[in-house]
VOVEX-916975 format. One line per 3 residues: number of its first residue (from 1); for each residue x, y, z of C-alpha. Coordinates in steps of 0.001 Angstrom, whole numbers, plus 500000, padded with zeros to 6 digits. Layout:
# VOVEX-916975
NUM) X:Y:Z  ... .
END
This chain:
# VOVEX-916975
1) 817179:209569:097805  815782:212427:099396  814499:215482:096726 .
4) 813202:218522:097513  809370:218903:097533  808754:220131:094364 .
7) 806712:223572:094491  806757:227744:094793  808601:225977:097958 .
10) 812057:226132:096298  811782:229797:095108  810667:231192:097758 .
13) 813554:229206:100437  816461:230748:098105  814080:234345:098172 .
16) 815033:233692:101994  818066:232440:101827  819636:235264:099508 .
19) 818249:238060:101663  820309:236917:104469  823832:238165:104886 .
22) 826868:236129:103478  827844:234162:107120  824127:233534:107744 .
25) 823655:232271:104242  826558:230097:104615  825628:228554:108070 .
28) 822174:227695:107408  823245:226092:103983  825106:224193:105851 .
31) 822488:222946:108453  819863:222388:105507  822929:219838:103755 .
34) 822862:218192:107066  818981:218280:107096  819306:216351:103094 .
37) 821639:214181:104063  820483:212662:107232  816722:212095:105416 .
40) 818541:210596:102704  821156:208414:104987  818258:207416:106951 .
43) 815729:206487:103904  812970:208813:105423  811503:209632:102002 .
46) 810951:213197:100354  811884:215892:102705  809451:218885:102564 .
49) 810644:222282:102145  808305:225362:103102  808368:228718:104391 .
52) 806666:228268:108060  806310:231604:109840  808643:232911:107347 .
55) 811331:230767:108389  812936:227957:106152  810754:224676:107536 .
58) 811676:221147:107011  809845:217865:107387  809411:214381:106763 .
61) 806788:212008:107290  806740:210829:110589  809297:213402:111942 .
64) 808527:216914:113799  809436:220196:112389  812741:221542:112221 .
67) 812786:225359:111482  815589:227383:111263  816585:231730:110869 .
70) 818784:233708:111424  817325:237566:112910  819223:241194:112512 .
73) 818603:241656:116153  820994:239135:117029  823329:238763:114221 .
76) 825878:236305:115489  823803:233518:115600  821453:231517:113614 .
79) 818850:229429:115628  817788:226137:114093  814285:225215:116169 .
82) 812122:222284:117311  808655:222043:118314  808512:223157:122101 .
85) 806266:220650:123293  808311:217706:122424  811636:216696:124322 .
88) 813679:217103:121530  815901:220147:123064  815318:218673:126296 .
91) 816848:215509:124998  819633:217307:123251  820806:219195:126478 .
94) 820706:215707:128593  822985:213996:125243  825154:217174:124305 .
97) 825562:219531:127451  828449:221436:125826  828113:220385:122199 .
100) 826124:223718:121345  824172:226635:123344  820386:226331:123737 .
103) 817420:228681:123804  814785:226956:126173  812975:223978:125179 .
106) 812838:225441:121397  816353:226131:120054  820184:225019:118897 .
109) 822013:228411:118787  824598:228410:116006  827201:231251:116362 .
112) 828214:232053:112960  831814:231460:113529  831524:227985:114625 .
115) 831547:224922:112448  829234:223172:114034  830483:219309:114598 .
118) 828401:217461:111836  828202:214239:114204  826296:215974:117298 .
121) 824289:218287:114761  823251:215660:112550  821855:212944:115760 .
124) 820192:216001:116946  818459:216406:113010  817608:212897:112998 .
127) 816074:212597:116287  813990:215077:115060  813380:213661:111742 .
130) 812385:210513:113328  810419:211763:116594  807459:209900:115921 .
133) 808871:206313:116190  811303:207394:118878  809391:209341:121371 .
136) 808517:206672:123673  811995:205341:123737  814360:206682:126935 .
139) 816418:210205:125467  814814:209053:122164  816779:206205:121951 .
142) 820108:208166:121761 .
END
């Protein structure tokens, strides 16, 4: 089972979490379930939990980064990122065209009306998780 890495990690996530408006709050709860459950449904071990950049991080061994914030200058949306110089977006655009929006080769934009569709959200969080043992494979094996 996957547990949250056990530190000043967890106090200062809900610190970030709590100064976010209600809808944001809500949204990137709900990605950061997803983020849980796919470690956990995939046995990928403890995930870790950090502030990186100020932004809610999360990572498992063997997986690339997964950040994700939502920003008063654009407060529709929240973005959830990936590491820029890996194909992950890339990938996601070639496997979901019209599953979500995209912000170059570093972002999923979330509006914060939509419920995002758990199935296409969570492959996209576990190609992610697991990027290490699936970046030689063809779309990452999707």
């Amino acid at each position: 089972m996957s547990e949250i890495d056990e530190s000043n990690a967890c106090a200062d996530i809900q610190a970030k979490f709590t100064s976010y408006p209600v809808e944001a709050q809500r949204q990137l709860e709900n990605v950061r379930s997803l983020i849980f459950s796919v470690a956990e449904e995939n046995a990928l071990g403890a995930v870790e939990e950090t502030l990186k950049w100020g932004e809610p991080s999360y990572l498992v061994k063997g997986g690339s980064t997964i950040r994700m914030d939502w920003k008063p200058k654009d407060p529709d949306v929240i973005r959830v990122y990936f590491h820029c110089q890996t194909v992950l977006v890339e990938t996601f655009k070639e496997v979901y065209p019209d599953e979500f929006q995209y912000e170059g080769k570093r972002a999923i934009v979330i509006p914060l009306s939509a419920y995002p569709a758990s199935g296409p959200l969570s492959h996209c969080l576990q190609m992610a998780l697991k990027y290490h043992s699936l970046k030689q494979r063809p779309l990452l094996g999707a």
